[in-house]
Legacy VTK file of the C-alpha trace (Angstrom):
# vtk DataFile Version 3.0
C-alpha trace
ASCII
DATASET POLYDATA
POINTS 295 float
112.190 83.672 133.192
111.462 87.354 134.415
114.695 88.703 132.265
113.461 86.586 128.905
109.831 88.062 129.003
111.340 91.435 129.562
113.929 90.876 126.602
110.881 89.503 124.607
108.902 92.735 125.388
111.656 94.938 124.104
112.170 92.458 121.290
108.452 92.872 119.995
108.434 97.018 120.940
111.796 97.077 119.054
110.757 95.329 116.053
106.826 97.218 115.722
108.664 100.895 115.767
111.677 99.911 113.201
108.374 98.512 110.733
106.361 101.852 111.572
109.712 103.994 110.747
110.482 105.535 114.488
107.044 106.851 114.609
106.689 105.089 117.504
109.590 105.953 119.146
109.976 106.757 122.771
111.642 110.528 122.279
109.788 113.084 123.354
109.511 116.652 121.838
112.931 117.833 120.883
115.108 115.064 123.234
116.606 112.254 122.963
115.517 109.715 125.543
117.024 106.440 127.034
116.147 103.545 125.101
115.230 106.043 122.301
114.411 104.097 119.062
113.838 105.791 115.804
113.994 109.294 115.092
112.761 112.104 117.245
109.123 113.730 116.940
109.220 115.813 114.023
109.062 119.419 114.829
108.973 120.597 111.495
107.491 120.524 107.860
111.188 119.367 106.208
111.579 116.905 109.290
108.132 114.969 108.409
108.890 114.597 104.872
112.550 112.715 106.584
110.674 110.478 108.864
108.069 109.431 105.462
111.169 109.076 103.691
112.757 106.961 106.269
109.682 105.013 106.705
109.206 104.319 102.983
112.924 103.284 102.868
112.331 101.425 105.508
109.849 99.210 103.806
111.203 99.038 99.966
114.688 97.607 102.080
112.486 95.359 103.942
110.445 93.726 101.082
114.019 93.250 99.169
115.292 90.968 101.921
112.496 89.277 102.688
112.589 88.381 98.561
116.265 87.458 98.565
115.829 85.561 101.686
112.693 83.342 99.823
115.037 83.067 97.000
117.988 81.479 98.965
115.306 79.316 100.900
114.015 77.664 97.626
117.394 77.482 96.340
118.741 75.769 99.459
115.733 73.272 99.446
114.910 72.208 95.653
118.521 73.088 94.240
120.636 70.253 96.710
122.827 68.129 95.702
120.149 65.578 97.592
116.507 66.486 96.134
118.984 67.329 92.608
121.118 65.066 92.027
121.436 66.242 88.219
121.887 69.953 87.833
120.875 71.767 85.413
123.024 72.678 82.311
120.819 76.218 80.938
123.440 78.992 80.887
120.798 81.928 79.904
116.945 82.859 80.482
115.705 86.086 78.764
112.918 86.627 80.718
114.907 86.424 83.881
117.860 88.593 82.630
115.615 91.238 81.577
113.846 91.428 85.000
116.928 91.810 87.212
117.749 94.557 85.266
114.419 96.939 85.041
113.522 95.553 88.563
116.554 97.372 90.278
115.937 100.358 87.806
112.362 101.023 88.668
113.376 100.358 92.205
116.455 103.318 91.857
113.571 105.802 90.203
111.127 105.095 92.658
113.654 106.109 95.673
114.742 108.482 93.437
112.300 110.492 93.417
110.994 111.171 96.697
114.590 111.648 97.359
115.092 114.471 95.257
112.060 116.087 96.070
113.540 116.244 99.372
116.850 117.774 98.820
114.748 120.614 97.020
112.736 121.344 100.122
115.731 121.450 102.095
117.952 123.354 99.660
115.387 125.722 98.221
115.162 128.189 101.457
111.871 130.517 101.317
111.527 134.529 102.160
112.609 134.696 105.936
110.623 135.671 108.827
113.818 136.139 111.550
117.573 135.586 110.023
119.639 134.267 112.586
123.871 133.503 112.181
125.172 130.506 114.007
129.518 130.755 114.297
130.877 127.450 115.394
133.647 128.483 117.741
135.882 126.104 120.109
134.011 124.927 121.731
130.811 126.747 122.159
127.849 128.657 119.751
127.735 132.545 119.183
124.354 133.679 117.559
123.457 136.862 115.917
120.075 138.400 114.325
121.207 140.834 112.167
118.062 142.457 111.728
117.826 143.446 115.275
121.537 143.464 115.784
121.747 141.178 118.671
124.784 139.524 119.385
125.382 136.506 122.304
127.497 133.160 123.185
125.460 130.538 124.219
128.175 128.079 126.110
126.615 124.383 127.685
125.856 124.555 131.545
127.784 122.555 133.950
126.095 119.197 135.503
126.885 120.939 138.688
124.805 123.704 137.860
121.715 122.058 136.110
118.157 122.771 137.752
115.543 119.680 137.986
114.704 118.657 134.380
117.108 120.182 132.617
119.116 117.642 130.305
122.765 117.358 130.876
125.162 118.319 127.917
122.607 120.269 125.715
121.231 122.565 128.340
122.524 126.157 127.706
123.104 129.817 129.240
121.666 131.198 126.104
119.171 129.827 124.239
117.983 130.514 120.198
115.033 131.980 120.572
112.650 132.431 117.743
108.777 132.199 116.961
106.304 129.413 116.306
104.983 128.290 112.656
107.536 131.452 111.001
110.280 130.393 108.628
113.739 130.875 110.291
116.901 131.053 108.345
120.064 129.831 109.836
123.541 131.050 108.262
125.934 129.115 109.504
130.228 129.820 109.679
133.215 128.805 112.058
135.727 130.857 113.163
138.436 128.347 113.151
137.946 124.890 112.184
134.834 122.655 111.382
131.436 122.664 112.946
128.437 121.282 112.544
124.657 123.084 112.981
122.128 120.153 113.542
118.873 119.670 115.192
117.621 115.940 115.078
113.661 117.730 115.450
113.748 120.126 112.694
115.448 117.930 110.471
118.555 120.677 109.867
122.172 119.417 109.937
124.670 121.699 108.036
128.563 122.005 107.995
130.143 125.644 109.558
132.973 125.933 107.911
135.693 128.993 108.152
135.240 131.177 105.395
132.122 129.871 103.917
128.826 130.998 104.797
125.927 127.920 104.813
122.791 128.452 104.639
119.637 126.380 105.928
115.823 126.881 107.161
113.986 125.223 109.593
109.542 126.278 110.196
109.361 124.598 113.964
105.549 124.420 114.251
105.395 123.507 118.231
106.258 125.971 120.900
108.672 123.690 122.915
112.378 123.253 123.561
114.370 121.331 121.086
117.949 120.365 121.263
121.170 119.519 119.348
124.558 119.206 119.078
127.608 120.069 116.936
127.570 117.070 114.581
131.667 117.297 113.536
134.492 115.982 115.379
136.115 119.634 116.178
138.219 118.967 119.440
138.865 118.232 122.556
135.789 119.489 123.896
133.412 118.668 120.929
130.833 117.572 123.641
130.356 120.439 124.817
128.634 122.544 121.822
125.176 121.786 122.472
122.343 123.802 120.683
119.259 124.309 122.368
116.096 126.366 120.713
113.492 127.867 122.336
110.108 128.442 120.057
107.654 130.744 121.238
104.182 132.353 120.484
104.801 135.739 118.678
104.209 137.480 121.862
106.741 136.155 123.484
109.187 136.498 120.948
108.553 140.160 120.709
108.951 140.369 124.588
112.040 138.538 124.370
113.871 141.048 121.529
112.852 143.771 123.727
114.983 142.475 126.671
117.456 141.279 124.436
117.883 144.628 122.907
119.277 145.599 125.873
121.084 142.853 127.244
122.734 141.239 123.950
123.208 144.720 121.568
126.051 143.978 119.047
128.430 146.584 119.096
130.102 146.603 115.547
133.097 148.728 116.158
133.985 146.235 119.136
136.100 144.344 117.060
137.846 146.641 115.486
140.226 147.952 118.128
141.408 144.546 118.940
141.674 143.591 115.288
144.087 146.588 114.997
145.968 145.597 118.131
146.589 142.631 116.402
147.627 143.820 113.238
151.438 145.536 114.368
151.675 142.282 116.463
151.501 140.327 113.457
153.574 142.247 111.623
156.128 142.438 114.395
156.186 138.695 114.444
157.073 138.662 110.089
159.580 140.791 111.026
161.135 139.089 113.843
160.504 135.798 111.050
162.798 137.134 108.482
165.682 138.653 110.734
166.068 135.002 112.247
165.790 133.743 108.704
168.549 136.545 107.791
170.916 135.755 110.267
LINES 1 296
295 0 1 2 3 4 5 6 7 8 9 10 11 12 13 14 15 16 17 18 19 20 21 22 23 24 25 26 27 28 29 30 31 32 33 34 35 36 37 38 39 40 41 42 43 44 45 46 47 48 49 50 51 52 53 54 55 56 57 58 59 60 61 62 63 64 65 66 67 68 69 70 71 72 73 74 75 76 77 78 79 80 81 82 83 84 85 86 87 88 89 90 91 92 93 94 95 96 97 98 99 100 101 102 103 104 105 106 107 108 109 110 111 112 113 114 115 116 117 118 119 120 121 122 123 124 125 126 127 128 129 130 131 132 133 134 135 136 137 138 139 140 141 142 143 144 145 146 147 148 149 150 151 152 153 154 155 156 157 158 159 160 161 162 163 164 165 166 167 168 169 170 171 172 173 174 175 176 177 178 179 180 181 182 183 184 185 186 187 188 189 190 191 192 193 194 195 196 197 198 199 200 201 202 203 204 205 206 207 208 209 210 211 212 213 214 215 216 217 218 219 220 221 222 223 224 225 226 227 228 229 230 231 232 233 234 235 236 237 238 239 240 241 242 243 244 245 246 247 248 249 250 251 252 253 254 255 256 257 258 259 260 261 262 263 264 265 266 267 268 269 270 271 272 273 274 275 276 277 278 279 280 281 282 283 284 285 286 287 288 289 290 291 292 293 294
């Protein structure tokens, strides 16, 4: 009896945040959480327009069922072969033909809509505040501000190593760090195959792909820490390519460039002595290549 009124309980919780769109939903700030239903707390302007969306979705889908399910009631009950025993014969109605056609259509424009206005917020990214590059590599994050040129990995922590409270598989040695209620651009890339940039909270999800430079924008108006994950299959260790981002009051933020100044300065010439180490090793191995092709 105990299990059934605890299945009920869920059943009834379940059902009341699915009808209020996941606004109810037991995540808290920038987290999934067990039992999590719904999306997570919108951190973000472009992130509450999703969840409306969602929710609006939510209900046009659920009004459509409930019709089609009335319909198939009343055709099951007065449409028998037992309360009609003579069928019958019309083959057309007007006024029903013309209704299941500009029904569905107004329905498609009224989705349509919202839906577009949406992809324009997302797409259309405004004047940056802090410019920040995110390289998918296997199988961790590197992260750059150009501006400031600062330069750092940011690889997941081991379970063995977590401190109390810190979630397993999206804690990180590095964290993004930017500032509260500024607009943040994200250019993402991957150095070798397909990542993923995405952060359930702020409503951002883009592709990294080698040789193509995305762009996206998130405006995280809650200091807080808010985590995701590398959203494309890209490996063996595809799990372990959290994201974590850490949004702080201005103050902080300047405090934290000025320490990172220090500690994460990108050296550009770096990579150019190894990239020209590489280069005769290459071309040794195109000549080795056509001497065995030779003989």
């Amino acid at each position: 009896m105990l299990v059934l009124k605890r299945l009920f309980a869920f059943l009834v919780t379940a059902s009341v945040t699915v009808l209020t769109g996941g606004t109810a939903a037991l995540a808290a700030t920038g987290q999934p959480e067990p039992w999590q239903i719904g999306l997570q707390r919108a951190a973000t302007p472009v992130m509450d327009d999703i969840v409306w969306f969602h929710s609006f979705l939510l209900w046009v889908i659920g009004i459509i069922a409930l019709f089609v399910l009335g319909l198939l009631i009343i055709v099951m009950v007065r449409f028998n072969a037992r309360a009609n025993p003579v069928p019958s014969r019309t083959t057309h109605n007007t006024l029903i033909e013309v209704a299941w056609t500009v029904v569905p259509v107004l329905i498609l424009v009224t989705i349509a809509v919202p839906s577009f206005r949406l992809l324009f917020l997302e797409l259309n990214i405004p004047k940056a505040d802090v410019l920040v590059t995110a390289t998918g590599k296997q199988w961790f994050w590197s992260y750059s501000y150009p501006r400031q040129k600062i330069e750092f990995d940011s690889l997941v922590v081991a379970e063995k190593d977590l401190k109390p409270g810190q979630p397993r598989l999206l804690t990180v040695d590095n964290e993004l760090v930017v500032p509260v209620n500024k607009v943040v651009e994200v250019d993402t890339t991957g150095a070798d195959v397909i990542h993923s940039f995405a952060v359930p909270s702020f409503g951002v999800k883009i592709d990294a792909i080698p040789g193509r430079l995305n762009k996206t924008w998130f405006k995280a108006e809650r200091v807080g820490t808010y985590y995701g994950q590398c959203s494309e299959l890209c490996g063996r260790e595809h799990d372990q390519m959290p994201i974590a981002v850490r949004v702080v009051s201005e103050k902080d933020y300047q405090a934290w460039l000025t320490m990172a100044k220090k500690k994460f300065a990108a050296d550009d010439g770096a990579a150019r002595p190894a990239q020209a180490a590489a280069e005769p090793a290459a071309g040794d191995a195109v000549k080795v290549a056509k001497a065995g092709a030779v003989e």
